[in-house]
N, C-alpha and C positions, 0 to 999 in steps of 0.2 A: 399320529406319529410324525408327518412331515411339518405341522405346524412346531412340537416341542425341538423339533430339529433346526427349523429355521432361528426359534428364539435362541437355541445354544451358539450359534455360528455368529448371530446378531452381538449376544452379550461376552462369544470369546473377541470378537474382531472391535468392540469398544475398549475390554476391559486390556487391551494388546497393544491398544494405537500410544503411538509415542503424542507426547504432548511438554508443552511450558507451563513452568510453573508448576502450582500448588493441584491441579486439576488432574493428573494422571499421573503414570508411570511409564517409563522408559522400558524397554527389556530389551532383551539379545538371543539369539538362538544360541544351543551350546549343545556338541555329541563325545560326551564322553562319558566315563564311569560317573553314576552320580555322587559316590562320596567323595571323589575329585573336585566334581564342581561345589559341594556341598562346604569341602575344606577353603577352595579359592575363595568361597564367596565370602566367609568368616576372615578368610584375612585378608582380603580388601577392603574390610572397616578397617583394620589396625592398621593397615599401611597407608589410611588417610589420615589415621590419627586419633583413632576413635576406638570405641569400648564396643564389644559385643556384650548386648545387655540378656537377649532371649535366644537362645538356638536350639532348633524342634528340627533335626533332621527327619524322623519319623512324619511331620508334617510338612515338612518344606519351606521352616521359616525361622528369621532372622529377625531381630531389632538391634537394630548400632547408633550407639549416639557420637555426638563427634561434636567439639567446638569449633566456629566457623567464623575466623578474624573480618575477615570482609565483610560481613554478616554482623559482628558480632554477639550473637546468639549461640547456644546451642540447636544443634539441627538433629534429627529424627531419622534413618531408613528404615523402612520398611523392605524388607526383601523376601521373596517368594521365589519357591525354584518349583516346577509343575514339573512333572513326567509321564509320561504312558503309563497305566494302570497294567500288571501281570507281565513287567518286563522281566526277563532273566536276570538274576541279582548278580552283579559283576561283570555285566557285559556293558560295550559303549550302547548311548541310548542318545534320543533325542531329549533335549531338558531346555527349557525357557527358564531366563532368570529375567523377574523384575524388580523393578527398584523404585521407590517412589521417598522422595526426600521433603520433610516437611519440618517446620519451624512452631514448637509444640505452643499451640495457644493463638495461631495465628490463620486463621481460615480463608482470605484475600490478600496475599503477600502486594507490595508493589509492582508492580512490574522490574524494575531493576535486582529486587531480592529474587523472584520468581525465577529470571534467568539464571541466577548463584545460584541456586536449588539446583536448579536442569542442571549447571554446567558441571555440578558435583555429581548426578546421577551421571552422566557422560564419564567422568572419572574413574565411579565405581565400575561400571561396565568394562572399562579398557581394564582396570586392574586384576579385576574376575577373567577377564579373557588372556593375561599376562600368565594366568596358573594353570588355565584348564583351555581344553579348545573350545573355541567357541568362535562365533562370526560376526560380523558387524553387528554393530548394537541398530536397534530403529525406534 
């Protein structure tokens, strides 16, 4: 039991760490009703600009595509909101949203686009945290 507990802690604390670029995801901590956060997160694709293409509230996921001028590409989020398992339905709760913003077909961005990726998941985080409470992004 204490080893399958060390693996969970090991693989929540990689799969949590903020990172550049193509390589990871951004998140934020967030306490409120989940279907507040669940609504903010959906409309912070469209207030970047972008289409919400998959939304699995039941699962706690998002796909938003968005055109990205700087870029000029189309760009990918991926968003994930986690919560406590047997919370009270309607009550504020703990909730992680992350984000992970990719350039579909492109596995090693440059460096320069890598930072446009981050600086959009940075984005999306403040816009998400504009609707619902939530705390600095990391």
């Amino acid at each position: 039991m204490r080893a399958l507990c060390s693996v969970f802690i090991l693989i929540s604390a990689i799969s949590c760490s903020s990172s550049t670029g193509d390589t990871g995801s951004q998140w934020m901590p967030c306490e409120d009703r989940y279907g507040t956060v669940f609504l903010a997160a959906q409309s912070a694709v469209v207030r970047l600009g972008g289409r919400v293409v998959h939304a699995s509230e039941a699962s706690g996921s998002i796909v938003g595509r968005l055109e990205v001028d700087v870029l000029g590409s189309q760009v990918e989020l991926s968003i994930t909101l986690s919560r406590i398992p047997d919370h009270q339905p309607g009550t504020q709760e703990p909730i992680t949203v992350k984000v992970r913003a990719t350039e579909p077909g492109v596995s090693d961005p440059e460096p320069d686009r890598a930072e446009e990726l981050r600086r959009l998941e940075e984005q999306y985080l403040a816009l998400v945290g504009d609707r619902a409470a939530c705390g600095n992004p990391y």
